[in-house]
N, C-alpha and C positions, 0 to 999 in steps of 0.2 A: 422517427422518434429518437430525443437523444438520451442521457442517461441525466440529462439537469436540463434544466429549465432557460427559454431566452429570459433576459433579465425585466422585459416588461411584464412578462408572464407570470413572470416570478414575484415581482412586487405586487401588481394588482390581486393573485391570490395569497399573498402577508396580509393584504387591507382585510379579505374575508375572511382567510380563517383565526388571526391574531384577535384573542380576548380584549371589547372593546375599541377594534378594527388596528389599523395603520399603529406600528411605533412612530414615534416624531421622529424626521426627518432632522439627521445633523447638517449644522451648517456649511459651507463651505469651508476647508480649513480645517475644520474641528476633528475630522477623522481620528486625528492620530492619538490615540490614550494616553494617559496619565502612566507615566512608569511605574510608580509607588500606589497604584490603585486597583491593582488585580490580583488579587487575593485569591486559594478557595473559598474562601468564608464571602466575596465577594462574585465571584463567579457563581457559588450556588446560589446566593441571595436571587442573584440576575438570571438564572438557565433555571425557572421552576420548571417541572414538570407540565406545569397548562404549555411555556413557550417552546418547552421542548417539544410537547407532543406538537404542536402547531406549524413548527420547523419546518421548511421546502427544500428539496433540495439544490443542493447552490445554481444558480442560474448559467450556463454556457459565458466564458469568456468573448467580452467583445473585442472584434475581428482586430487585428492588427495590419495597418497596411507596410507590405512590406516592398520597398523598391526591386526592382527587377535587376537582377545580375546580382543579387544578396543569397549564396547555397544554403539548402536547409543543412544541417549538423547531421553529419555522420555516424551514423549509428554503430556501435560495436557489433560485430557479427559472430556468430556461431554456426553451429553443422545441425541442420535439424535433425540428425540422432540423437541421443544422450550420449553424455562422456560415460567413461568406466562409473567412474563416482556416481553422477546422474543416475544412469541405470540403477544402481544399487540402492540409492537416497529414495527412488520412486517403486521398490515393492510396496503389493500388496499386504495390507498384515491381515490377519489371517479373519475368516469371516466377511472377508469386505470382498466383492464382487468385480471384476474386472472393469477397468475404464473403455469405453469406448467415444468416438468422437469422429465426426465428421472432418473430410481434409478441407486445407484454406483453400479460397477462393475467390475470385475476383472482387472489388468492392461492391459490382451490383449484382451480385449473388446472394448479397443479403439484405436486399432493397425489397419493399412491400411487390407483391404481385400484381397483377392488374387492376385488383377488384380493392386492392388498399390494403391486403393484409399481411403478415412476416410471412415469408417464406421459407418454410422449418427444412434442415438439413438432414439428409438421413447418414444416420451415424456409421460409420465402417469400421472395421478390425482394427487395434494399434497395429502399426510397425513393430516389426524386429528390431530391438536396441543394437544399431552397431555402428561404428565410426566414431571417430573425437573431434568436435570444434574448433574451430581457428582461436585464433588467440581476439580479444577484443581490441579495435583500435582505441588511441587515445582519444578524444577528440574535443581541438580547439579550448573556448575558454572555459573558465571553470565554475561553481555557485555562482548563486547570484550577491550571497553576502561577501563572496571576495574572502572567505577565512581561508588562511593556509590549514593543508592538510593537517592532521597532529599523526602521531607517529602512531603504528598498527599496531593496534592493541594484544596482548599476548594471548595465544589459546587458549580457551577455559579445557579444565580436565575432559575429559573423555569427550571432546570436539574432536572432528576430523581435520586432520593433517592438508594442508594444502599443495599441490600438485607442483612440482619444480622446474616442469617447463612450461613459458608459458603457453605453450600451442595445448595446453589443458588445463585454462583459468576458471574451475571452478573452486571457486572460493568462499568459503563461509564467513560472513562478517560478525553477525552477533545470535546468540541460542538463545534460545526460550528460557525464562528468569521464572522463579517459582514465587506465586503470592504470598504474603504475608507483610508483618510489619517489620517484620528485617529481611537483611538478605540471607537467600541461600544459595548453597553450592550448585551450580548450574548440573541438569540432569542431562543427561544423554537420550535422545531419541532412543524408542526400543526396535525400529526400523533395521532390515540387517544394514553390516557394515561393510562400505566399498571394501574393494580388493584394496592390498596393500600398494602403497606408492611412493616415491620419493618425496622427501619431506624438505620442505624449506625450513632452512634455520632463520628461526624469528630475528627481525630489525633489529639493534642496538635501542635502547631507550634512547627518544628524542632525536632519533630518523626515519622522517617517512617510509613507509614498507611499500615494497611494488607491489602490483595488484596482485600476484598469488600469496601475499601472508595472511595466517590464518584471521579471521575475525571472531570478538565473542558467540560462544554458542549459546544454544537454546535453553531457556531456564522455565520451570514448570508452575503452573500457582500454587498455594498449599493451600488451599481453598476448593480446589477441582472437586468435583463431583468423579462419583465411582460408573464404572459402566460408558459405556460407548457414546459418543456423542451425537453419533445416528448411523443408522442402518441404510442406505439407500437402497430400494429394490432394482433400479434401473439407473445404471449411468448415464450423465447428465441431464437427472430430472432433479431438480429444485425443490424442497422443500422446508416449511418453516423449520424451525427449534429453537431451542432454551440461549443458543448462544455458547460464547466460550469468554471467560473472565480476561484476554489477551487483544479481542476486538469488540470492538463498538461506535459510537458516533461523535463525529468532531463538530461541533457547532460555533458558529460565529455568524456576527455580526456584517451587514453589509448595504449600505443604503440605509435604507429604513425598513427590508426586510431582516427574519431570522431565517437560517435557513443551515444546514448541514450536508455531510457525506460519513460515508463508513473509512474509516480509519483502523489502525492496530500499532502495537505495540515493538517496537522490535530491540534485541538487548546492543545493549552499551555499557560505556564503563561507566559512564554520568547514571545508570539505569533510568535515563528519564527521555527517553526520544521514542516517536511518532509516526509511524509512516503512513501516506496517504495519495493522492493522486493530486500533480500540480496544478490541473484547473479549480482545484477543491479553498485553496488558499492562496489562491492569485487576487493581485489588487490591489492599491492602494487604501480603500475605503475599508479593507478587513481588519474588523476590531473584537473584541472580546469572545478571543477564542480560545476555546475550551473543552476537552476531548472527556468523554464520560464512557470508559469499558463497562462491557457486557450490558449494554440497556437494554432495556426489554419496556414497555409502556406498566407491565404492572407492576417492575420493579426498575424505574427508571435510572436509580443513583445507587445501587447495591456495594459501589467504592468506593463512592463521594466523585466530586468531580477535581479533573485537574489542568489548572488553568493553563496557558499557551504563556510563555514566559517574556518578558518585554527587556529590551535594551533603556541604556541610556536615555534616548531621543525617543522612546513611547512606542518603538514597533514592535511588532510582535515574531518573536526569534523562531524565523520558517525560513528552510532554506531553499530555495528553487533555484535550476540553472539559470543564468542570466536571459541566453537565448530564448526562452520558454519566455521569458516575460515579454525580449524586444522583437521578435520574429511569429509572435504566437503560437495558438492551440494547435494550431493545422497544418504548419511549415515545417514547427518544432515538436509535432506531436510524441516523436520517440524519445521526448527528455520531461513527458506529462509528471513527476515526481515531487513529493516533498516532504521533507523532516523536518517535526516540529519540536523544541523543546519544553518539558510544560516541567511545573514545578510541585510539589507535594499536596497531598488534599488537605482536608482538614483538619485530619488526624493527625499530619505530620508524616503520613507513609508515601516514601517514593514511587511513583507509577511501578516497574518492574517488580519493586518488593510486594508490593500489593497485589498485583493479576499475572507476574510472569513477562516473557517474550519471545518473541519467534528470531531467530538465527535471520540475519541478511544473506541471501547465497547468492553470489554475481560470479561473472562466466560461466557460467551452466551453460543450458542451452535450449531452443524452443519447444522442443517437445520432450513431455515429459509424460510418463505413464501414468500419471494416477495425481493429480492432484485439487485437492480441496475446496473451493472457492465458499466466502465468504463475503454475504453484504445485507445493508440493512435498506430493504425498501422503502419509501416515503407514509407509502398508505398499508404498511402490515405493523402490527402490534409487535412481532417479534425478529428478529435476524432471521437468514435464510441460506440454507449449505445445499452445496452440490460437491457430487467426485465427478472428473473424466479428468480425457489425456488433454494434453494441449496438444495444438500446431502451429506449424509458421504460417504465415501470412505476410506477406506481401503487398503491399496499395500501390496500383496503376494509376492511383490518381496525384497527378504532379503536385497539387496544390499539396496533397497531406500525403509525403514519401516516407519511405522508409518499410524496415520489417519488424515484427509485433507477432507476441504469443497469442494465439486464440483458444477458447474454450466453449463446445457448445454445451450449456447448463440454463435451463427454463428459470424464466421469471426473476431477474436480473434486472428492474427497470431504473427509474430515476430515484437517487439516496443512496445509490448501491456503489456507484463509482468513489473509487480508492481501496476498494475490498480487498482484501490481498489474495494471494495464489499459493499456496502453502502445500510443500512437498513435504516428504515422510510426516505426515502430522500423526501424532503420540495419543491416542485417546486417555492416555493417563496422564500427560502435562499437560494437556489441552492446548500444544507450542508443536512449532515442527520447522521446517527453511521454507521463507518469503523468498517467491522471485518473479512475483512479480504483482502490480496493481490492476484495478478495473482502472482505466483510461489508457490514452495513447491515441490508437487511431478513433477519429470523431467521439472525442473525449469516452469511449472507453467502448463503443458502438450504438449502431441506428434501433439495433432493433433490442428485446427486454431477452432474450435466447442466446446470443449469441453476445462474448465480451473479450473483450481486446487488452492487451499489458505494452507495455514499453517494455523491450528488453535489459533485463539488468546487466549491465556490464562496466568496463573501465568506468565511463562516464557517472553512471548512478555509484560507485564504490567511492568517487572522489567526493560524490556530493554526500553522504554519509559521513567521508573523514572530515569536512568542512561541520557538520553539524558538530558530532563532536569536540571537534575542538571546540565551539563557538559556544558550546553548551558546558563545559569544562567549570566550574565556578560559580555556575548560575544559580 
């Protein structure tokens, strides 16, 4: 079982559950939208509530064949400890119960058992935080929209200083943004804080900054609710709640299905970028997309919705490595990523000024003590959180190489891919550091227990400077 749907599967159940059966089928050609016709005010008209609730989630990417002697992409690498910073970023806060998690293992470790059903891991002790991570490599070419970098954005206050060699690239890109209808001064996680470190002096305006300058931090919503976001009695055991105003579901259009994945928020200086899992927004045929935080089915549009924002020529501004498109899901599975940029609701209120954002944190490293997962199931009424640690993983299998964060957290199934991974999460910002998404290996994993991240590094921090730039004006 994957985390989305094959695409025939996937259309034939749009004909049954869509109000009135099947949408009509666009023509060949016609995919590509209208630049000047995607509004919120159109995007809600279009994402009622019946289509939303009715939404599949997005179907599994069709295979891409790839010639023989073509290498899959390089993955940036780390030390499966945590860095100093890591370590620090990943206490517990107080009340919350120690992570535990089973170690990685082979890919058919986590294949049905004999008789056809998951075969559940039993969870073991964390590791001892100690050692620091390699530096990440660069690797090869860069987004898939081709934007040159833009130059690294300056620190927000009370963001953590970024490390100045690079054999300890943890890096924070953007913090959690606080809701409302304006902006506010980004809040500091209350999570303690690393030990102290050498500090890199920020880029010159209008020069790209190497991968350890710091990036925006985490901004909180003003809208949060008071009290804990959830108690879990046992680490990594899944259960529903209310949601956090920073993640929710990105829906678009594709064929003649509707269909979605969980997405979130993450900050920028545009405060209007996206992040979610690359097979979520792959395609040619993806059209009218538009991310709706914190849904819930009985309060589906609590921000209004905001739409996915279009170029010139009618596409819709997602940025994916290139590779991921021309190499595929399976070859290129550790570059599964994408930032989208969407533009104000109806109200006029910027994404981030309205629910906040979680900080991007690249160069960290695979395991971490304690972090949060986030996704929004196909068939549950509401979102669904877990705590545990992650670990590395590893895939033996040549077709899908590379190494990827694991998390074992129950009931993780299909809708749930792109959810993010979020260290020190804040119960009072309801924001915390993303590092990493559901997908990667076999688009995010086989079975609904067990979920996969691509590793964030060099690679994913370029494709982030390519959004922003590309979102800069928009």
């Amino acid at each position: 079982m994957r985390r989305t749907l094959t695409l025939a599967a996937a259309t034939a159940a749009a004909a049954l559950l869509l109000p009135g059966g099947p949408l009509p089928v666009v023509a060949t050609g016609s995919a590509r939208a209208t630049p000047s016709l995607w509004t919120a005010r159109e995007a809600a008209a279009f994402w009622t509530p019946e289509r939303m609730a009715a939404a599949l989630p997005v179907p599994d990417p069709v295979p891409v064949p790839v010639p023989d002697g073509v290498p899959a992409p390089v993955p940036d690498t780390a030390a499966d400890a945590p860095t100093t910073g890591a370590a620090a970023s990943d206490g517990a806060a107080p009340g919350t119960p120690a992570a535990a998690a089973s170690p990685p293992g082979a890919p058919t470790a986590n294949g049905p058992a004999a008789d056809g059903r998951p075969t559940p891991a039993a969870p073991t002790p964390a590791p001892a935080a100690v050692g620091t991570p390699a530096a990440g490599a660069a690797a090869g070419t860069g987004p898939a929209q081709g934007v040159a970098a833009p130059p690294a954005p300056s620190a927000a206050p009370g963001s953590p200083a970024a490390p100045a060699s690079p054999a300890t690239p943890v890096t924070p890109v953007a913090s959690p943004t606080t809701p409302g209808d304006a902006a506010a001064a980004p809040v500091a996680p209350s999570a303690p804080v690393p030990p102290a470190t050498p500090t890199v002096t920020p880029a010159p305006a209008g020069t790209p900054g190497p991968a350890t300058d710091p990036l925006p931090s985490p901004t909180a919503p003003t809208r949060a609710p008071a009290g804990p976001v959830v108690a879990p009695a046992t680490a990594g055991v899944g259960q529903d709640f209310d949601g956090v105003p920073a993640v929710g579901r990105m829906y678009v259009m594709k064929g003649a299905g509707a269909y979605f994945c969980t997405a979130s928020v993450v900050s920028s200086p545009g405060r209007n970028l996206v992040l979610s899992a690359g097979h979520c927004l792959l395609g040619s045929d993806t059209r009218q997309v538009a991310f709706v935080p914190h849904y819930t089915r009985a309060k589906p549009r609590p921000y209004g919705l905001f739409p996915v924002l279009r170029d010139s020529a009618g596409r819709s501004k997602v940025w994916i490595d290139q590779r991921y498109k021309t190499q595929g899901a399976e070859k290129a599975a550790t570059l599964d990523v994408a930032f989208a940029a969407v533009g104000p609701n109806a109200a006029g209120s910027e994404l981030e000024n309205a629910v906040g954002g979680n900080r991007l944190l690249t160069g960290s490293t695979f395991t971490h003590a304690k972090v949060t997962l986030i996704g929004h199931p196909a068939s549950a009424a509401r979102p669904r959180v877990c705590v545990n640690r992650t670990t590395k993983f590893t895939s033996t299998d040549p077709k899908s190489p590379g190494s990827f964060l694991r998390i074992d957290c129950t009931g993780f199934p299909g809708g749930t891919s792109g959810g993010p991974f979020i260290t020190r999460f804040d119960d009072r910002t309801r924001t915390g550091d993303v590092v990493g998404v559901i997908g990667g290996w076999k688009t995010g994993g086989p079975t609904a227990d067990t979920s996969y991240s691509p590793y964030f590094g060099a690679e994913i921090r370029k494709l982030y400077q390519a959004a922003v730039a590309g979102a800069k004006g928009a």
